[in-house]
Backbone of each chain as ProteinMPNN parsed JSONL, in Angstrom:
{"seq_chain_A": "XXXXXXXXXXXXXXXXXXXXXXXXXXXXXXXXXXXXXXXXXXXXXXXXXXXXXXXXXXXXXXXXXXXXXXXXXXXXXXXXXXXXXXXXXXXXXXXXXXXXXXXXXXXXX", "coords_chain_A": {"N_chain_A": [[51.482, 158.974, 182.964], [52.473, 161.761, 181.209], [54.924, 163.351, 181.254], [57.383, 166.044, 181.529], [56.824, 168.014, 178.414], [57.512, 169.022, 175.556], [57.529, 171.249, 172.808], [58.916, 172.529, 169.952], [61.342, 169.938, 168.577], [63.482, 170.404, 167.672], [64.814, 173.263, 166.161], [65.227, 175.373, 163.5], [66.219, 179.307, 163.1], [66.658, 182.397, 161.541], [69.076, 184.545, 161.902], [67.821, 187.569, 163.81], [64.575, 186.89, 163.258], [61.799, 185.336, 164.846], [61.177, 183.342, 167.311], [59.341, 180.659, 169.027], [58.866, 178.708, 171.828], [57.169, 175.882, 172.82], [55.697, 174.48, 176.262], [54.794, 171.93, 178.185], [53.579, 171.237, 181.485], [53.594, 168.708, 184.043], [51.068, 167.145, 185.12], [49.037, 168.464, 187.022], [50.87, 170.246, 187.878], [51.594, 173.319, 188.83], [53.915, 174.843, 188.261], [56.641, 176.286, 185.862], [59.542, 176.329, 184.483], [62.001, 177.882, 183.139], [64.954, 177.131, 181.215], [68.254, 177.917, 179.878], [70.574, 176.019, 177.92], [73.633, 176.148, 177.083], [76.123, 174.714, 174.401], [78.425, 172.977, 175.874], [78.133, 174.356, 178.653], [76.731, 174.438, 181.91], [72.91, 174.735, 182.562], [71.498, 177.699, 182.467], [69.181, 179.548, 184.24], [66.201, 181.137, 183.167], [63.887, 182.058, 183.504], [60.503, 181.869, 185.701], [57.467, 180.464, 186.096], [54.257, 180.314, 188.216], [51.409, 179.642, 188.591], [50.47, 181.219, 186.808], [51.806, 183.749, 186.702], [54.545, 185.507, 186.956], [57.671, 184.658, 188.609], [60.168, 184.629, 188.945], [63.049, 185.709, 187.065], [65.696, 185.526, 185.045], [68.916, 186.766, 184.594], [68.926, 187.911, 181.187], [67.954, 189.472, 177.963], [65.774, 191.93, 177.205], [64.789, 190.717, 175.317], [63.857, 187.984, 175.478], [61.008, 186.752, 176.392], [58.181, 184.989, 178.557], [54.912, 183.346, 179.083], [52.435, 181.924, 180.744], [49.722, 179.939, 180.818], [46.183, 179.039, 181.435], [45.907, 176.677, 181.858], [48.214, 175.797, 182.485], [50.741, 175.308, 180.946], [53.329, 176.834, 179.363], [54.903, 178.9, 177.575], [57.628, 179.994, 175.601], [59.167, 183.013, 174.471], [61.047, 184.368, 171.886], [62.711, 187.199, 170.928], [64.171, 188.904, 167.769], [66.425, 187.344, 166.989], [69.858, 186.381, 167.806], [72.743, 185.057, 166.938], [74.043, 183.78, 169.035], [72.131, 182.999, 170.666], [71.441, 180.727, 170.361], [70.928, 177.383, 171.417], [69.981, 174.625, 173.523], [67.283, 174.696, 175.193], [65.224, 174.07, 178.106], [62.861, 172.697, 179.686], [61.042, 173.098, 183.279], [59.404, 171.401, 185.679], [57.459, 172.35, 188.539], [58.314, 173.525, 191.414], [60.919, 172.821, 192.399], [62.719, 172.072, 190.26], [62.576, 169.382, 189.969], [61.208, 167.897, 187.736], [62.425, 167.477, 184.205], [61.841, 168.863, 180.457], [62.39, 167.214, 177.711], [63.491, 169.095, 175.925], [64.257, 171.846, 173.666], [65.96, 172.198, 170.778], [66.957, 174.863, 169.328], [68.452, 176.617, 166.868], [70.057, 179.028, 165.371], [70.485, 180.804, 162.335]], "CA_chain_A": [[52.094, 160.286, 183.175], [53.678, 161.892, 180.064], [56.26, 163.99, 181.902], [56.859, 167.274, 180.896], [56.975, 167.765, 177.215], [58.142, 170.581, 174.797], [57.809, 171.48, 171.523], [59.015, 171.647, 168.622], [62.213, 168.943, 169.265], [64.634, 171.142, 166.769], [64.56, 174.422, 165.436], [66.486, 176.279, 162.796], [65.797, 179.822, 162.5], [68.2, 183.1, 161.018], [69.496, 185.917, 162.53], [66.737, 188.815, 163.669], [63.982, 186.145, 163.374], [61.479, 185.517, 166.316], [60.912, 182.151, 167.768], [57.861, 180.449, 170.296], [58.76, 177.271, 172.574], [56.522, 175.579, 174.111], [55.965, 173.425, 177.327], [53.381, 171.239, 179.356], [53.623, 170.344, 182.646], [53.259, 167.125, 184.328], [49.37, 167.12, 185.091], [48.776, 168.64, 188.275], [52.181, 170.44, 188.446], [51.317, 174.67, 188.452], [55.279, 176.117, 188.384], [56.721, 176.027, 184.889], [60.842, 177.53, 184.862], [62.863, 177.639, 181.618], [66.348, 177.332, 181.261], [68.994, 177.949, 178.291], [71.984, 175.369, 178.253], [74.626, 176.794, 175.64], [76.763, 173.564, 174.277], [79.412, 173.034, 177.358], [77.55, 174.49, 179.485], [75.358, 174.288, 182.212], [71.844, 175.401, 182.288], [71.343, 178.989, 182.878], [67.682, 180.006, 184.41], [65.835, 182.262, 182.215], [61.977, 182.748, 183.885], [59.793, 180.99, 186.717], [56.178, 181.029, 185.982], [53.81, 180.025, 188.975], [49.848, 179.943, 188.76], [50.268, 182.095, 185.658], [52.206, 184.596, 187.152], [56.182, 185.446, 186.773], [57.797, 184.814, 189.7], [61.336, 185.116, 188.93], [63.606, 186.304, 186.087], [67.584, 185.184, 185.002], [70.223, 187.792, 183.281], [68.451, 187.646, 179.958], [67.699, 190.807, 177.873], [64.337, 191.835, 177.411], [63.999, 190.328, 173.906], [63.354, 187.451, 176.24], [59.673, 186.626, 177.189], [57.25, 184.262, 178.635], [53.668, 183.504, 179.692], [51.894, 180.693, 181.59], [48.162, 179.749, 180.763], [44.998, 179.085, 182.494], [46.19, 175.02, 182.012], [50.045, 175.747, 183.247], [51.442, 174.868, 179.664], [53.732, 177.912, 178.833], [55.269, 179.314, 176.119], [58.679, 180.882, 175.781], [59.497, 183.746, 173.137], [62.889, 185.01, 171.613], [62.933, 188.425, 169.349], [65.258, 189.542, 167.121], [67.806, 186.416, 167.363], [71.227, 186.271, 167.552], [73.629, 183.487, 166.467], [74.31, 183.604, 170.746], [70.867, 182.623, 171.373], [71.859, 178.528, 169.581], [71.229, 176.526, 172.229], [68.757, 173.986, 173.883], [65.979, 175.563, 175.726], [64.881, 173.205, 178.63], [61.279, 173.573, 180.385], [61.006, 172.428, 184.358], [58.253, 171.662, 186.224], [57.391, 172.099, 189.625], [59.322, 174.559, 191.864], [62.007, 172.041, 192.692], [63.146, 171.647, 189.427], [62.86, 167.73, 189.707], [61.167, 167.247, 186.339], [63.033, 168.409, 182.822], [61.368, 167.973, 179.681], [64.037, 166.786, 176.895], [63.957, 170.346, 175.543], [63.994, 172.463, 171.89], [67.472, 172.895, 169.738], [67.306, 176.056, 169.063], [70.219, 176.746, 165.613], [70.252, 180.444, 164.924], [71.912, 180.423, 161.635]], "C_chain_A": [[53.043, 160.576, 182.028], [54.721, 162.946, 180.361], [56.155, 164.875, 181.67], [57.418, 167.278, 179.617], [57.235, 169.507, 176.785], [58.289, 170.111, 173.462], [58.096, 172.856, 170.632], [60.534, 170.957, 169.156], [63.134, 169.801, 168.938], [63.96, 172.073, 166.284], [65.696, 174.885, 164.842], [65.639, 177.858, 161.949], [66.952, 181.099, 161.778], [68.047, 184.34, 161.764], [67.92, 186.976, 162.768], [65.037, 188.018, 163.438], [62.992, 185.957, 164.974], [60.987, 183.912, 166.522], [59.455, 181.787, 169.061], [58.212, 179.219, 170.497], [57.886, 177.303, 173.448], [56.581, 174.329, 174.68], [54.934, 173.208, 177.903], [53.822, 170.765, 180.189], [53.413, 169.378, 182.647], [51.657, 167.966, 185.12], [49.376, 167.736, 186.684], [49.7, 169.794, 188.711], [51.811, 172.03, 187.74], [52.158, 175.483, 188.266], [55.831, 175.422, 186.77], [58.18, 176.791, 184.948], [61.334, 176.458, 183.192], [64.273, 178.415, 181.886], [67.113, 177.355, 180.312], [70.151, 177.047, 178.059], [72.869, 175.344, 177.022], [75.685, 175.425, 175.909], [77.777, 174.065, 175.163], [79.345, 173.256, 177.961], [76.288, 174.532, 180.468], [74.088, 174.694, 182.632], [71.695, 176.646, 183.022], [69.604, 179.369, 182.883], [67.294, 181.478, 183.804], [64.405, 182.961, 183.228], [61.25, 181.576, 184.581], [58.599, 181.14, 186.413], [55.551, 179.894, 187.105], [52.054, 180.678, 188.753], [49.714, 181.338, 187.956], [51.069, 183.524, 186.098], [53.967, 184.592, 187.114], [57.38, 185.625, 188.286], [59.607, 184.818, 190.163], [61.65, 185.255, 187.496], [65.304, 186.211, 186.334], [67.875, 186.518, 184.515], [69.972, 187.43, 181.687], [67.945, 189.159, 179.581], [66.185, 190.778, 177.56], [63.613, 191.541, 176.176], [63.263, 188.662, 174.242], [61.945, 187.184, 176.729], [59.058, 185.434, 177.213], [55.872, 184.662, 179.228], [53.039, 181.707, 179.945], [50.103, 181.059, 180.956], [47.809, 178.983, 181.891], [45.583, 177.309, 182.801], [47.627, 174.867, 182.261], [50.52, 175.447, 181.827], [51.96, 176.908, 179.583], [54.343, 178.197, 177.744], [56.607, 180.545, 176.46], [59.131, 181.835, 174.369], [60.6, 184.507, 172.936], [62.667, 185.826, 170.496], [63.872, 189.046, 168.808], [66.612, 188.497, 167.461], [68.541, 186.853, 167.08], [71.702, 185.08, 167.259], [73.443, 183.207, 168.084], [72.764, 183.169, 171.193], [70.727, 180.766, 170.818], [71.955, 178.386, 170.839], [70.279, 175.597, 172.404], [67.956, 174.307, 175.399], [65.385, 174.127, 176.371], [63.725, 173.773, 179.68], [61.742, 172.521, 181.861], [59.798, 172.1, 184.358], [58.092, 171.206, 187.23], [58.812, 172.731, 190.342], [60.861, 174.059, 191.77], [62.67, 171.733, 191.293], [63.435, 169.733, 189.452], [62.66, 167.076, 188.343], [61.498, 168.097, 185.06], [62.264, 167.871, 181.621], [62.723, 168.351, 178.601], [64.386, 167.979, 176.176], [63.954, 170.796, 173.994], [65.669, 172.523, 172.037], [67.1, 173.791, 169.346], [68.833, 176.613, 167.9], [69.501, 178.218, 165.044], [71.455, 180.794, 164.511], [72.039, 182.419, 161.226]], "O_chain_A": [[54.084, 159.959, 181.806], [55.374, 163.328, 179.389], [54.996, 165.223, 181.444], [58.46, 166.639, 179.473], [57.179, 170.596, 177.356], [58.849, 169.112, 173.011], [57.534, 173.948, 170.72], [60.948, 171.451, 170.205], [63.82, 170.147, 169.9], [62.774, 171.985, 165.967], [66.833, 174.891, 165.314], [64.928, 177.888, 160.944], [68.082, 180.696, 161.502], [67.031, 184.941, 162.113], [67.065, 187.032, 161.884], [64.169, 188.89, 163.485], [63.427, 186.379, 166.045], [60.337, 183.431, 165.594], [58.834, 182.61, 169.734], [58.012, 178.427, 169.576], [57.646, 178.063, 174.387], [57.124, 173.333, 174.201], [54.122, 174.09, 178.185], [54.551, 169.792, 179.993], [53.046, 168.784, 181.633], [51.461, 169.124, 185.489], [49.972, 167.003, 187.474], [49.452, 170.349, 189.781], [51.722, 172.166, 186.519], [51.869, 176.667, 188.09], [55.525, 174.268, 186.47], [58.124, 177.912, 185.455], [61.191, 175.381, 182.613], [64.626, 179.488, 182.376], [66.653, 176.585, 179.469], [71.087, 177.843, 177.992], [72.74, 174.538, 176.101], [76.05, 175.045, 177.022], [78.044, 175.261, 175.284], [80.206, 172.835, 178.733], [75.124, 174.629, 180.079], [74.398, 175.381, 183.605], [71.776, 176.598, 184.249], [68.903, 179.458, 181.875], [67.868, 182.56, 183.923], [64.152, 184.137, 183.491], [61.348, 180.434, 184.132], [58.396, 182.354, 186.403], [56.037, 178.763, 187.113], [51.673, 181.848, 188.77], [49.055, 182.311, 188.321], [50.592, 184.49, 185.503], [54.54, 183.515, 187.273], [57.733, 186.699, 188.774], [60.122, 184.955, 191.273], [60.774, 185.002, 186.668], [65.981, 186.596, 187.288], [67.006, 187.265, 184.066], [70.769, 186.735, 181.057], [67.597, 189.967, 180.442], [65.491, 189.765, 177.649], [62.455, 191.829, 175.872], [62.388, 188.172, 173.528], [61.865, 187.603, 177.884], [59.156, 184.692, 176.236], [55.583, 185.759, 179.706], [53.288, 180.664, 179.34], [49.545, 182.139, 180.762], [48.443, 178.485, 182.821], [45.616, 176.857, 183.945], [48.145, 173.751, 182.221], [51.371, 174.903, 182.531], [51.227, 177.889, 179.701], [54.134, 177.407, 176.823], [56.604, 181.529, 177.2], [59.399, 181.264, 173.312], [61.055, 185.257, 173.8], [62.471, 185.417, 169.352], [64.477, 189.858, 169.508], [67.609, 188.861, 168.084], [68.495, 187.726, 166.213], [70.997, 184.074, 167.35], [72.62, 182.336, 168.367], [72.558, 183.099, 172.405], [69.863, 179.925, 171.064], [72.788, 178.996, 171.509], [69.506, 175.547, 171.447], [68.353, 173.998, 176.523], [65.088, 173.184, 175.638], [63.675, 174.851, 180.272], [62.471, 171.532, 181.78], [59.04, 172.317, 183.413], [58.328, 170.015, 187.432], [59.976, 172.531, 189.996], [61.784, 174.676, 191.238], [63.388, 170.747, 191.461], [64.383, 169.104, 188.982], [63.346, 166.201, 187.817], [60.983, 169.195, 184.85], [61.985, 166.673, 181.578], [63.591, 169.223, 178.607], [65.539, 168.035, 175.749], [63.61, 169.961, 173.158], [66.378, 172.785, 173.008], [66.5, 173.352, 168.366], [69.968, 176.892, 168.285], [68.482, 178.268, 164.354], [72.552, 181.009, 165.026], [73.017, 182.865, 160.625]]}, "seq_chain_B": "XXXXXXXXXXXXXXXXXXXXXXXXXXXXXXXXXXXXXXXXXXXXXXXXXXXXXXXXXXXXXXXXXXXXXXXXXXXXXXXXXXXXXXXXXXXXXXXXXXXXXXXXXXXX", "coords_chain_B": {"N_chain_B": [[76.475, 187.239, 194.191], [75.277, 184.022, 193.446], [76.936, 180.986, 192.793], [78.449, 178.283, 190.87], [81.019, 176.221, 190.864], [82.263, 173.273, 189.163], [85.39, 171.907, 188.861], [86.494, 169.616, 187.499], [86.146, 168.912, 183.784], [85.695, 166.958, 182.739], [86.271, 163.406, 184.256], [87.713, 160.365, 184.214], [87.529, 157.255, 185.083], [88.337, 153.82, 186.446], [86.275, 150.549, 185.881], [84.521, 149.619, 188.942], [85.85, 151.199, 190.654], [86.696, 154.042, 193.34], [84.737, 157.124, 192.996], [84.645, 160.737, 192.584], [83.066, 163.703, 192.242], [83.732, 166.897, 191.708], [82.67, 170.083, 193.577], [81.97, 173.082, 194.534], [80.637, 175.839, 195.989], [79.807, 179.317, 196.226], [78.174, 181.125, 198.441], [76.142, 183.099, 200.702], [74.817, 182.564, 202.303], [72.325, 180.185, 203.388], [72.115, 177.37, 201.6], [70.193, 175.363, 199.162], [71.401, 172.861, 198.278], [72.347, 170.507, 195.044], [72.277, 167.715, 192.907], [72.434, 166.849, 189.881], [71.741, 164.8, 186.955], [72.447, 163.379, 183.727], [72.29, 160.885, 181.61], [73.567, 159.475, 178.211], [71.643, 160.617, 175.793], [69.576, 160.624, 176.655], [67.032, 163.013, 178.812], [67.534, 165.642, 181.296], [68.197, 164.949, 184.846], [67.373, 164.633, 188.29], [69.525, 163.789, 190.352], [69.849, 163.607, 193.601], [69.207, 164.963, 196.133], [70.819, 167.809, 199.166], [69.225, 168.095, 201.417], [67.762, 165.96, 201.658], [69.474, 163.867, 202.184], [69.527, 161.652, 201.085], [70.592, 158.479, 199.325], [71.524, 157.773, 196.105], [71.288, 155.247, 193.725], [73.843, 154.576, 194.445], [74.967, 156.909, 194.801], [76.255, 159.116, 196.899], [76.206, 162.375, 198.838], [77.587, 165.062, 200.471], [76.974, 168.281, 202.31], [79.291, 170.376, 202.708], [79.606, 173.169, 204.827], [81.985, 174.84, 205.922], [84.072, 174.446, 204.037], [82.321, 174.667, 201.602], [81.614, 172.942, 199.674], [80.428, 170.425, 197.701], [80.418, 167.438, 197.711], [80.249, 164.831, 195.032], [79.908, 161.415, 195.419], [80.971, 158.08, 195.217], [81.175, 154.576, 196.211], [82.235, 152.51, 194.336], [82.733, 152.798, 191.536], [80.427, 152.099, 188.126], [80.338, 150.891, 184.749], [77.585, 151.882, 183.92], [77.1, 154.512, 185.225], [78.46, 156.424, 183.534], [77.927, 159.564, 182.367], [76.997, 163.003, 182.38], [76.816, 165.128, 184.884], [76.056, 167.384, 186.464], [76.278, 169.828, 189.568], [73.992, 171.624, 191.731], [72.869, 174.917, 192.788], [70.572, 176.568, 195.219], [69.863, 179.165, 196.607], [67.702, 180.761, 198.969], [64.283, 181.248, 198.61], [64.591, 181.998, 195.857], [66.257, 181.493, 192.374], [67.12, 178.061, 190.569], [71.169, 178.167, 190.455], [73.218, 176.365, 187.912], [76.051, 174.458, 187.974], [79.468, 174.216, 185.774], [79.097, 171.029, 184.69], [80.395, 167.936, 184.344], [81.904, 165.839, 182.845], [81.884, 161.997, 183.422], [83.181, 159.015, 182.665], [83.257, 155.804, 182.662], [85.522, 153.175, 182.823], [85.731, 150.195, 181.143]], "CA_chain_B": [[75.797, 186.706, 193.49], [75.841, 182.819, 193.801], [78.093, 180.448, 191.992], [78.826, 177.054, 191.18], [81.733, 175.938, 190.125], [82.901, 172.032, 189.006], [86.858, 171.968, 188.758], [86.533, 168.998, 186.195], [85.349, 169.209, 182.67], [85.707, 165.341, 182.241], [86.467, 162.523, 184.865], [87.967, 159.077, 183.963], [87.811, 156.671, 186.267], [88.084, 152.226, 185.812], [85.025, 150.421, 186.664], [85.272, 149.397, 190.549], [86.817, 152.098, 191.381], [85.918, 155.0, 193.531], [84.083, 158.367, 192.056], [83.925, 161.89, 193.864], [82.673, 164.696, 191.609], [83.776, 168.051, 192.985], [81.409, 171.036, 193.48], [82.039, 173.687, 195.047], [79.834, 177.084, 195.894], [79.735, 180.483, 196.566], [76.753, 181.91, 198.763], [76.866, 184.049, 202.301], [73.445, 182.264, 203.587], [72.113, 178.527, 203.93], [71.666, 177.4, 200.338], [70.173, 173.83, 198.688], [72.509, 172.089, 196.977], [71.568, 169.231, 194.367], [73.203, 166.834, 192.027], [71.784, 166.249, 188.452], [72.674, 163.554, 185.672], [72.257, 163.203, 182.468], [72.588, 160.072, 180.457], [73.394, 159.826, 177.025], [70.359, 160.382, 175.233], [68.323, 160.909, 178.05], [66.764, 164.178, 179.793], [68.18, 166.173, 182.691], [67.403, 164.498, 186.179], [67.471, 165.066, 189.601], [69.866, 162.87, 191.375], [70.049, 163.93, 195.091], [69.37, 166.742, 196.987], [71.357, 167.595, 200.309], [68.378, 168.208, 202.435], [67.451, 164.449, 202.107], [70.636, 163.031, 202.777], [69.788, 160.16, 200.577], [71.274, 157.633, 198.655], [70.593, 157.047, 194.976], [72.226, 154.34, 192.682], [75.285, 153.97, 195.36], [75.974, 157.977, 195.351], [76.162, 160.396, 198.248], [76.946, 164.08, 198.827], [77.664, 165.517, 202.076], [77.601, 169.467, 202.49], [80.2, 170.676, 203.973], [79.525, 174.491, 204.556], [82.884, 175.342, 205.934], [84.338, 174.175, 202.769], [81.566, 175.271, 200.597], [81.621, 172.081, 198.972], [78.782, 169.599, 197.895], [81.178, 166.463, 196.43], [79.329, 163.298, 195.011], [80.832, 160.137, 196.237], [80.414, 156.678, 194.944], [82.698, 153.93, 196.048], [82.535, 151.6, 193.757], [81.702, 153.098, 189.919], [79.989, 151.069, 187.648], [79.58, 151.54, 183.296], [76.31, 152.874, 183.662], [77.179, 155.827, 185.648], [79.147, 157.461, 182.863], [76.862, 160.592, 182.145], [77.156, 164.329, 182.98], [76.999, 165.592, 185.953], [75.398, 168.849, 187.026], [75.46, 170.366, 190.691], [72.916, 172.977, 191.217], [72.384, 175.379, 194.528], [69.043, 177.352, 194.908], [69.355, 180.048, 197.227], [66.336, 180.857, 199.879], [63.422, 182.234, 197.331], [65.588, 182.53, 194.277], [66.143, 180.106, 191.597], [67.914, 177.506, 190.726], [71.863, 177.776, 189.821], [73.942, 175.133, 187.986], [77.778, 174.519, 187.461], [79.14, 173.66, 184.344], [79.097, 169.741, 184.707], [81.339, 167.444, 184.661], [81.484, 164.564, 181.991], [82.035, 161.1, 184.079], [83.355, 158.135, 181.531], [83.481, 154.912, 183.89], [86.239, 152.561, 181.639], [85.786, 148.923, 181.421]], "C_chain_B": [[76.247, 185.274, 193.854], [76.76, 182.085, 192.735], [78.737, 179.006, 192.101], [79.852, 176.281, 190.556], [82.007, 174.287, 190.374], [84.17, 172.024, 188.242], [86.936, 171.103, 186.747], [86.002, 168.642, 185.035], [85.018, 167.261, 182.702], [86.784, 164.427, 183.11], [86.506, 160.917, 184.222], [87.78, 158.216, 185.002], [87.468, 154.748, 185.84], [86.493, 151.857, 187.092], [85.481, 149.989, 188.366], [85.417, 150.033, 191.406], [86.181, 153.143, 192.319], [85.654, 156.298, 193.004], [83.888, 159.207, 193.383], [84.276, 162.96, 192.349], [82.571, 165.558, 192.435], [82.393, 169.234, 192.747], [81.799, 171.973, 194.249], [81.04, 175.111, 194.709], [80.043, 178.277, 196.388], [78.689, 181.601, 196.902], [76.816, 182.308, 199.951], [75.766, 182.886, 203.178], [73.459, 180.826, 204.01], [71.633, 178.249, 202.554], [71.271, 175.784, 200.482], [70.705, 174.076, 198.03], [71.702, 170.766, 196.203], [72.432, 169.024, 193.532], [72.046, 166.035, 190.679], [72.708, 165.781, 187.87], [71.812, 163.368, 184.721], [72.668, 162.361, 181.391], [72.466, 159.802, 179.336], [71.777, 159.667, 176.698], [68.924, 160.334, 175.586], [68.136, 162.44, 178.51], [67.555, 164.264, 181.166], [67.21, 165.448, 183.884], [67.712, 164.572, 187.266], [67.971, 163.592, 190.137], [69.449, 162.884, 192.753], [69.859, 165.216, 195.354], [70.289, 166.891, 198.526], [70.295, 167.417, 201.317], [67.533, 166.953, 202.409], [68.316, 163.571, 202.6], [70.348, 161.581, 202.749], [70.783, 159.934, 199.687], [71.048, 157.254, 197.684], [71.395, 156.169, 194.441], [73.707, 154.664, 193.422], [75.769, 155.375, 195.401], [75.265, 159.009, 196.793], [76.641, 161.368, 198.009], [76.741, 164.814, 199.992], [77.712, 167.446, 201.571], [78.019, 170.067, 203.363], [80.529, 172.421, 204.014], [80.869, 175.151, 204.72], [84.096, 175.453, 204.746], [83.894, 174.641, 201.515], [81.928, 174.398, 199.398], [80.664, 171.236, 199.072], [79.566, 168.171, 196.835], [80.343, 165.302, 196.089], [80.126, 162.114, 194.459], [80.012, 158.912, 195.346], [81.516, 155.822, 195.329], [82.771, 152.933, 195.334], [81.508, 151.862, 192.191], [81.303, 151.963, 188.971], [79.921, 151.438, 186.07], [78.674, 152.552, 183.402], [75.946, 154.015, 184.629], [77.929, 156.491, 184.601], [77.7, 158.158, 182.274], [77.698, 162.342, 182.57], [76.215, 165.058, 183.724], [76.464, 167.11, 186.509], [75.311, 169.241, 188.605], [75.154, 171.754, 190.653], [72.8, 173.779, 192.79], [70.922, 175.832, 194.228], [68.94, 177.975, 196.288], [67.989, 180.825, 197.836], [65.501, 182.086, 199.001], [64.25, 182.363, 196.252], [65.634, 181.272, 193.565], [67.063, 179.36, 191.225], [69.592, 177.923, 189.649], [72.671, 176.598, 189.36], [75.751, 175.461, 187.47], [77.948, 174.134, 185.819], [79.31, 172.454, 183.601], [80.457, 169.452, 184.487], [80.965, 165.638, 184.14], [82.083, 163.299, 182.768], [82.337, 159.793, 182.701], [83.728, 156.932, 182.642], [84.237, 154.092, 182.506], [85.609, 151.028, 182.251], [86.748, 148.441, 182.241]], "O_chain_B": [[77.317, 185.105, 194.439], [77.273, 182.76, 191.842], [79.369, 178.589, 193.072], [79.478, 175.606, 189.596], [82.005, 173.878, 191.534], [84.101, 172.126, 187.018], [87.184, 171.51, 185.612], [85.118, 167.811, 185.242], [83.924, 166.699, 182.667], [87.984, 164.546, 182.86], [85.488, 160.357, 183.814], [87.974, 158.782, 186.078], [86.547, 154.421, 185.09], [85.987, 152.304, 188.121], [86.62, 150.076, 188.825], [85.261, 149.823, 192.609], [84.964, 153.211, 192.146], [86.645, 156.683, 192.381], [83.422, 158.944, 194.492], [85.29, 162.99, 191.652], [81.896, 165.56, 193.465], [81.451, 169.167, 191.958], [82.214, 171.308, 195.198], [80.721, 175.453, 193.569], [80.759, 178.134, 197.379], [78.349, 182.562, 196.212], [77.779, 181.792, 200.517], [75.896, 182.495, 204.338], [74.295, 180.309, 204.752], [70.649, 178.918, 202.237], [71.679, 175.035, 201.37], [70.789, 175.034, 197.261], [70.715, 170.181, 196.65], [73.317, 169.837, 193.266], [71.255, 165.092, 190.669], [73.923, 165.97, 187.938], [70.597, 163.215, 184.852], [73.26, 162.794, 180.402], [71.29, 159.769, 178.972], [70.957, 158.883, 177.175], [67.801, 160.135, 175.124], [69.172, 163.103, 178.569], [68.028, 163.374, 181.873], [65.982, 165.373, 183.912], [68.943, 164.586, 187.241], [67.28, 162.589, 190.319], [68.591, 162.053, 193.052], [70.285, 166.263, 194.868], [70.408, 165.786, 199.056], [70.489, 166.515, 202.132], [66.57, 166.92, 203.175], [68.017, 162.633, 203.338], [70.579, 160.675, 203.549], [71.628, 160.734, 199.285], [70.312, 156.268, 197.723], [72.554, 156.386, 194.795], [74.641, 155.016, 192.701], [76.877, 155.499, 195.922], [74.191, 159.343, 197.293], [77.463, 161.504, 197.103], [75.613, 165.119, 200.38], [78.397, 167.824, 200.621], [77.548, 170.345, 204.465], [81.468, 172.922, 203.395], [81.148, 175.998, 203.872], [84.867, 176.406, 204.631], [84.608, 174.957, 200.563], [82.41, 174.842, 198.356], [80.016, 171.079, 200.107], [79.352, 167.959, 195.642], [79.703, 164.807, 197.017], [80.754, 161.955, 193.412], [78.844, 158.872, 194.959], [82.663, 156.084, 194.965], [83.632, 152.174, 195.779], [80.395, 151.487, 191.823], [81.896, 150.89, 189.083], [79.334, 152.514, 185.958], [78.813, 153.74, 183.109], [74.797, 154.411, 184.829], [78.064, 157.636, 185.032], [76.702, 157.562, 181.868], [78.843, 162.531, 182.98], [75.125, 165.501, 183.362], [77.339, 167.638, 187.196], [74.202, 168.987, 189.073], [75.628, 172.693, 190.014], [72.653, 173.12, 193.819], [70.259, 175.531, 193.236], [68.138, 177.525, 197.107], [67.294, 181.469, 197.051], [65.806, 183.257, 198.775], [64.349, 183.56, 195.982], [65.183, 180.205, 193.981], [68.162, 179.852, 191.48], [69.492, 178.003, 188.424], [72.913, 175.75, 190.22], [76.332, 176.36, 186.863], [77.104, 173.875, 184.961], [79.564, 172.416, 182.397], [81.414, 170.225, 184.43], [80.288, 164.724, 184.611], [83.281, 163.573, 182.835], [81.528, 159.814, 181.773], [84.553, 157.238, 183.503], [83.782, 154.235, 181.371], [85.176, 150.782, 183.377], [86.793, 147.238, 182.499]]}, "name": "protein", "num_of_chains": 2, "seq": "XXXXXXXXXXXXXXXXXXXXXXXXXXXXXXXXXXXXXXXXXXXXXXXXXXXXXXXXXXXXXXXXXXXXXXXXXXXXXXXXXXXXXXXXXXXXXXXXXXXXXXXXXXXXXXXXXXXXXXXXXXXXXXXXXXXXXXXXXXXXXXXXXXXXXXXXXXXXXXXXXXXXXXXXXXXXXXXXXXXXXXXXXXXXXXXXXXXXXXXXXXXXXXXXXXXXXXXXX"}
């Protein structure tokens, strides 16, 4: 079982820039939720995806987006960065949030 | 809206000793509560939830609604609990919130 995974480990991109994280479930596991955790604090829920479908949504503006595939692996997208968008970007999986994968750095210089 | 607040940014405590990480929440209904940790260098993980009212690596957490507190107890800390601390609620259909941890340093 390789847990849930995410890539790329680190990112550095600049201001106004558009970014793409992505995430794989644990094998079997069809809910996919992404969260933002700004240094000192703790993780703020961004987007729930369930059997490809969006099934909730955090306080995020709408430069914000995701999407779920046919194999549950999703993909999270950020347009037009800000410096305020530096953080590390953590994928769940499975409604319960039990499994985290170790997450993207995100440096929006 | 819900709300989770942890009083202390960073908890000392000698080994031995006893550990209670506060938590407190703010929700009208019947919420889950949960307790994540995070050891250096390690991924976020799911300690405990209330609605099992287990026991992991010697901690507990009682919720006490009249209080609107979810504290996590250990009585006797050990080194390898120093980590940070996360409790999380998750309001009926809605998703999960978290506080803003609470760094644990167990001393020799």
């Amino acid at each position: 079982d390789a847990g849930v995974t995410q890539s790329p480990t680190h990112l550095i991109k600049t201001r106004g820039q558009h970014v793409t994280l992505r995430c794989s479930p644990i094998s079997g596991h069809k809910s996919v939720s992404w969260y933002q955790q700004v240094l000192g604090q703790g993780p703020q829920f961004i987007f729930q995806y369930y059997e490809k479908e969006e099934r909730g949504r955090g306080n995020f503006p709408d430069r914000f987006s995701a999407r779920q595939f046919p194999n549950y692996s999703s993909e999270l997208n950020v347009n037009a960065l800000l410096l305020g968008d530096s953080a590390l970007y953590l994928c769940a999986s499975s409604p319960g949030a039990r499994h985290f994968g170790a997450g993207t750095r995100l440096s929006v210089l | 809206a819900q709300r989770v607040t942890q009083p202390e940014k960073l908890l000392s405590v000698f080994k031995g000793a006893p550990v209670e990480l506060k938590c407190n929440y703010s929700y009208s209904g019947s919420p889950e509560l949960f307790w994540y940790v995070q050891y250096s260098r390690q991924r976020l993980q799911l300690l405990l939830r209330h609605i099992s009212r287990e026991s992991i690596k010697g901690f507990t957490a009682d919720l006490n609604k009249g209080e609107t507190s979810f504290h996590l107890k250990k009585p006797f800390a050990q080194e390898e609990d120093s980590a940070m601390y996360y409790c999380a609620l998750r309001a009926y259909g809605q998703n999960f919130v978290f506080g803003p941890g609470t760094r644990l340093s167990v001393l020799p």
